[in-house]
C-alpha positions, -999 to 999 in steps of 0.1 A, spaced: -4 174 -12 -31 165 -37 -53 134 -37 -36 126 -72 -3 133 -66 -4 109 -27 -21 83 -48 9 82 -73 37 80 -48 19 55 -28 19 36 -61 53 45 -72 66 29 -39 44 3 -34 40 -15 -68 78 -25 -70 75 -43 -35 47 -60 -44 58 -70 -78 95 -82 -64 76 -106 -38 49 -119 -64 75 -124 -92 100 -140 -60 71 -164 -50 55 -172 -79 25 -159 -65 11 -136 -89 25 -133 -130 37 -96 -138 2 -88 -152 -23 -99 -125 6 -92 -100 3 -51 -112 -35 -58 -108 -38 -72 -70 -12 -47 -62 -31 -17 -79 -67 -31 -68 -57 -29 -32 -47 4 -32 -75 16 -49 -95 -4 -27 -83 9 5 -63 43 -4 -95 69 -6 -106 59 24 -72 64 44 -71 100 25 -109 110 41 -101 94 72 -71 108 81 -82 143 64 -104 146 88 -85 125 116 -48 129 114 -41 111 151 -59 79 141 -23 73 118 -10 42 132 -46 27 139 -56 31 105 -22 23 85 -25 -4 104 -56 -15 96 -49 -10 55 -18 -36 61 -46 -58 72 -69 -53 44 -41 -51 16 -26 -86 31 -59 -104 28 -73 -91 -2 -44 -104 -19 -47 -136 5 -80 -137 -15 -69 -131 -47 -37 -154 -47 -65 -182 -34 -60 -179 2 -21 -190 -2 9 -176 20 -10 -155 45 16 -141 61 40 -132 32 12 -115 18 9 -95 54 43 -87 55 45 -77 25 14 -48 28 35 -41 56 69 -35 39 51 -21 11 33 6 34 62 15 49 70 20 23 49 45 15 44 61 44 87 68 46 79 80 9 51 101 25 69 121 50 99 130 29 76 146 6 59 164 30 93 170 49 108 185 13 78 207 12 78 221 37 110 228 32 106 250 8 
């Protein structure tokens, strides 16, 4: 799969979570909610992509790591309100993603 195309599904899969929890909560409005949600993907998605390029095993350690990052960025940006809602939501949203991930990569495969 292609930089471009992983980017977009991450984003396709991840935006609505975040938007759904920031519109829920009051955290974010829809604009700078689409913001935060796209700034910490772009902030921590090229990274993942070289890392695990060039270290697939280090998965869990790293996705891990990205819920960390996504959760406080947004900590940050929603001025260091609901800590962990904002956690568990990078982590529902990166699940996300990565169930997203693996179908793709199943249905290619596939044929």
């Amino acid at each position: 799969m292609s930089y471009p195309i992983a980017l977009a599904a991450t984003l396709a899969v991840e935006l609505p979570v975040y938007l759904l929890v920031f519109r829920i909560t009051g955290l974010f409005g829809w604009r700078r909610g689409s913001a935060a949600a796209v700034g910490v993907n772009l902030a921590t998605h090229p990274a993942v992509w070289l890392v695990l390029s060039a270290h697939p095993g280090w998965f869990a350690p790293v996705e891990a790591i990205v819920c960390v990052v996504e959760g406080g960025l947004l900590w940050l940006l929603a001025g260091r309100r609901e800590p962990g809602l904002l956690l568990l939501t990078a982590v529902v949203a990166n699940l996300g993603s990565i169930l997203a991930g693996f179908v793709l990569v199943g249905l290619r495969a596939r044929g």
